[in-house]
N, C-alpha and C positions, 0 to 999 in steps of 0.2 A: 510281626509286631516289634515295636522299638520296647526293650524292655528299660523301665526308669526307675530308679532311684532318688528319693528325697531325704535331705539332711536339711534340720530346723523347717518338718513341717505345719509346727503348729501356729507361725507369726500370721504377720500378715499375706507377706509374699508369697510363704509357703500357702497358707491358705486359696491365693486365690491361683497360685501354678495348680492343685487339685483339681481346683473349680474346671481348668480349662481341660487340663486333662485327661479326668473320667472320661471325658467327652471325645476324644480324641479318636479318628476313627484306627488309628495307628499307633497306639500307647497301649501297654502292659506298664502298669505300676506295681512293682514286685515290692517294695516297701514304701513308706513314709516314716521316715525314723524321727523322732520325741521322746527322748529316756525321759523328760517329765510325764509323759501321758501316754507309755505303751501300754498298751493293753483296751485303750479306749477307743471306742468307736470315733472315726473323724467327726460324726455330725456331734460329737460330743465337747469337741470345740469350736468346730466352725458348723454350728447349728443350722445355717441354710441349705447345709448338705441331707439333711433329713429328707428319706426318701429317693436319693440320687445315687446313695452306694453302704456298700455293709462294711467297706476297707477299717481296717484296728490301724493305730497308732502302733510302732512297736523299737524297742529299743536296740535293733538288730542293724549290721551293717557287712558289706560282700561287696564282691566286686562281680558276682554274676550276675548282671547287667550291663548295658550298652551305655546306656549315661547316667549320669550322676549329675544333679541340681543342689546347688547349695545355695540356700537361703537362710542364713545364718548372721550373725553381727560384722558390722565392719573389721580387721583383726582378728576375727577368728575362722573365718575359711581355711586362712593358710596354715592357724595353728591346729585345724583339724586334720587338714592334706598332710601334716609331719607328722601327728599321733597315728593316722590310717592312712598309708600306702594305698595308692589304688591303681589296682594291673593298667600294665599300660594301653591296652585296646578300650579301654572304659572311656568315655566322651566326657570331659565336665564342663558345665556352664556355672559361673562363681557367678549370684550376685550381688556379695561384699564387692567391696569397694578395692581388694586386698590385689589383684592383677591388672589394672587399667592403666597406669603409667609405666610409661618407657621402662624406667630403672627396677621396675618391679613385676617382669611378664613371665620369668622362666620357673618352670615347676618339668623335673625328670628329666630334664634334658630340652626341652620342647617350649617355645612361648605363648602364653595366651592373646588370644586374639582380640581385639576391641573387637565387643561385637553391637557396632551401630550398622544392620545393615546399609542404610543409605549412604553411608562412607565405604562398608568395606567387604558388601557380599560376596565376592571371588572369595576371599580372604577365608572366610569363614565359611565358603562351602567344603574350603580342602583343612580346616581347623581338628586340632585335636581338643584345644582346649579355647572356649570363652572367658571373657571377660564380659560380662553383661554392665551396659552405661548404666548410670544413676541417672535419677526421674530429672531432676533441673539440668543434670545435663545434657540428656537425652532430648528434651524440648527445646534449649537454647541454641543447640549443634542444628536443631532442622531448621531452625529460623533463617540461621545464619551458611550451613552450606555451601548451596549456591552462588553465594557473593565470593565466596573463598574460591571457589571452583573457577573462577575466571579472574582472582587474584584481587577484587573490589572491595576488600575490606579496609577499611581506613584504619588511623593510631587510634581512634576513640569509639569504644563501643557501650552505648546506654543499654541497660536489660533491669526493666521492673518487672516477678514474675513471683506470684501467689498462688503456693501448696495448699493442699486441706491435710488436716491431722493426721490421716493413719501415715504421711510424706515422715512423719517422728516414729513409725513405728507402735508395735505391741505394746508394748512396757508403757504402763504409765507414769505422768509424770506433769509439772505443774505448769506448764504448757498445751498437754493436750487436753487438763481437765475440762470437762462440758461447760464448768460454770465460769471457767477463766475464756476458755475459748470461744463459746456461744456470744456473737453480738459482737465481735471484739476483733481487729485488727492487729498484729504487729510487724517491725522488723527486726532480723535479728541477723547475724553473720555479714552484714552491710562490707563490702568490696572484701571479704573474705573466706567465704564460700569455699568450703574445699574441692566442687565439683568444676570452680573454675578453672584447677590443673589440668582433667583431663578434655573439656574444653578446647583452651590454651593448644594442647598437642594433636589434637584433632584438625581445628581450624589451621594448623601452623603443617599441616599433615598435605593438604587441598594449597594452602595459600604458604609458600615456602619462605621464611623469614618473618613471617606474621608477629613469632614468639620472640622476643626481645631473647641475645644469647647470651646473654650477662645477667647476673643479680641476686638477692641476698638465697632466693628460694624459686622452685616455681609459680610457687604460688604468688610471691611478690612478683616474679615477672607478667603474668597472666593478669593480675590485677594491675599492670601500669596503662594497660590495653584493652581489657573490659571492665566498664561500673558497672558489677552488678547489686541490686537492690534484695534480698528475698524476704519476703512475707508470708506470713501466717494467715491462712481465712480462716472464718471460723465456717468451714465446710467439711467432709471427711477426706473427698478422694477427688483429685484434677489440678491442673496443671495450667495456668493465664499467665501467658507471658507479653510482655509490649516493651518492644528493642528499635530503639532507632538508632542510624547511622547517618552520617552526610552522604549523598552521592548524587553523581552526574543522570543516573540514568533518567529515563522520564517513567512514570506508572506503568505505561506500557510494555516499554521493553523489560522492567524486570518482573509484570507477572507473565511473561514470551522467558524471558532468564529460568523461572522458579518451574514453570511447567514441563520446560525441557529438561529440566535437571531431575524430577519427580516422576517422569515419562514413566519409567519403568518401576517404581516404589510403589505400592499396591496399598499400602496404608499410612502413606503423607498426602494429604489430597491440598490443592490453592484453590482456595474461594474468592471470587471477586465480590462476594457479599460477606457482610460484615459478621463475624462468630462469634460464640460463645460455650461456656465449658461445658454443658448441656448435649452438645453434638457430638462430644467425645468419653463422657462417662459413660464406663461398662463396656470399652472396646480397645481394640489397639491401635485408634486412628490418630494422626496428629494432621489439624487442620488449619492450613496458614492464610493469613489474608493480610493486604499489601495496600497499603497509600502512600501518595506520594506529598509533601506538604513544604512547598518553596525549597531549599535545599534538603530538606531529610525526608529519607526513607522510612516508615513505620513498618514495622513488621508482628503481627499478631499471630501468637501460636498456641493451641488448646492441646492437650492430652491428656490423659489420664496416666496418673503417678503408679497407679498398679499394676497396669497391664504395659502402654506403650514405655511407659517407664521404670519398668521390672519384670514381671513376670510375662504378659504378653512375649514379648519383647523374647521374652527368654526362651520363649517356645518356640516364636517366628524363627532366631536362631537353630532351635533344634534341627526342625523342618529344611532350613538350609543345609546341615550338617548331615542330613541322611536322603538326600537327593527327593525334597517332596517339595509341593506345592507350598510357600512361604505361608497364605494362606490357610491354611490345612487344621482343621480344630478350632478359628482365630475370626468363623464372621460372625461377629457379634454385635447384639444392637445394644445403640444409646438406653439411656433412660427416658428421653424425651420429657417427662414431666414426674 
């Protein structure tokens, strides 16, 4: 049994890494660590767990374990990796935001890995340590892969692409309240998104020069090269994205492009029928579909913000990193209705 460690398990993410977890025919969860809520029973935050398990909350932390999951605030993974050393046979997957750029991967000597499988599962089956993507990044990167992989990305890339609330997180605030967000559309972070750095270095990873090598930040460079838009649904959990590009190809060669590239990716699936986010809440699937329309290419991509774009995600990794089926804990059905 993989024995696991959780730090900030009572958010969201941490939440729903349990969910998957318990479950897991190859997981020992030796803690879930909450110095707000040690001593309480999980279902006594994350109340759907009632019934599923008797696991306490506790404010305890070690390194006798195989990995360690950190679901924690953006900037504070790293400042918990400096407060608590962790032996170095111990496996981390961060999914702060804290190790996903270039200039910021090495922790003990060692770097972390980006871990979007579909860019870089060799990578991360010999990894010490993750970097788990962010939810808009993670949905934007599978949209767009395959154009990169054969170097078809042009200088201008469109991305409209609306989160549901828990995408902000636990902590409330005056954005995700039900009665601001119920009914109600917004945009916010418009061409400045910070998930479009690691973006930027991914697509610039597949399609080499992609990333402008000049300029004030990466961020400004990343944003000379993609518009992205991001919104606010007022939904809780999923991920609608809609990206076009110019390109020569005709419809058919690029859903023959995206299929052969996904061949082997067991939960990015191309639909030639039309999706929506329905198909992919409650799993770790991300499902693309593809028109073609006079010069632009459309590209449609659903997933869900918790799983394919966090936590799933983070487990799929695990599974890689100790030689198991990527699958493994991770078929999980939609909601359907």
């Amino acid at each position: 049994m993989i024995k696991v460690g959780i730090v900030g398990s009572a958010g969201y993410t941490g939440g729903e890494l349990l969910r998957v977890l318990i479950y897991h025919p190859e997981v020992e969860i030796v803690f879930a660590n909450s110095a707000s809520n040690a001593g309480n029973k999980l279902y006594e935050v994350h109340n759907d767990l009632f019934g599923d398990t008797e696991l306490t909350f506790s404010s305890d932390f070690h390194s006798d374990i195989d990995v360690l999951f950190l679901c924690v605030g953006h900037g504070d993974a790293r400042k918990f990796l400096e407060a608590n050393p962790v032996a170095a046979a111990v496996k981390i997957i961060d999914l702060s935001q804290d190790y996903r750029l270039r200039a910021n991967t090495m922790y003990q000597g060692q770097p972390f890995v980006y871990g979007l499988p579909e860019l870089n599962k060799e990578a991360i089956r010999s990894a010490q340590y993750i970097a788990n993507p962010g939810c808009f990044a993670t949905n934007i990167q599978l949209a767009l892969l395959p154009l990169a992989s054969k170097g078809l990305l042009p200088d201008q890339i469109h991305v409209n692409a609306t989160t549901g609330s828990t995408g902000a997180g636990q902590k409330p605030g005056a954005t995700t309240h039900f009665s601001w967000r119920n009914n109600n559309l917004s945009a916010y972070k418009s061409f400045e998104h910070q998930h479009l750095q690691e973006i930027s270095e991914s697509l610039d990873q597949l399609q080499n020069g992609f990333l402008p090598a000049s300029g004030d930040s990466l961020l400004a460079r990343a944003a000379e090269k993609i518009n992205f838009v991001p919104q606010r649904g007022d939904f809780t959990r999923g991920i609608f994205s809609a990206i076009y590009v110019d390109s020569n190809l005709t419809e058919e060669q690029a859903y023959e492009l995206y299929q052969a590239y996904y061949a082997t990716h067991p939960f990015t699936h191309v639909s030639r029928s039309n999706i929506d986010l329905k198909q992919v809440v409650n799993t770790n699937k991300s499902i693309i579909h593809l028109e073609k329309h006079g010069n632009k290419l459309l590209i449609l991509n659903a997933t869900d913000n918790l799983l394919k774009g966090a936590s799933g995600q983070a487990v799929q990794n695990m599974n890689l990193m100790f030689g198991l089926n990527e699958r493994t804990g991770l078929n999980l059905k939609s909601v359907g209705f």
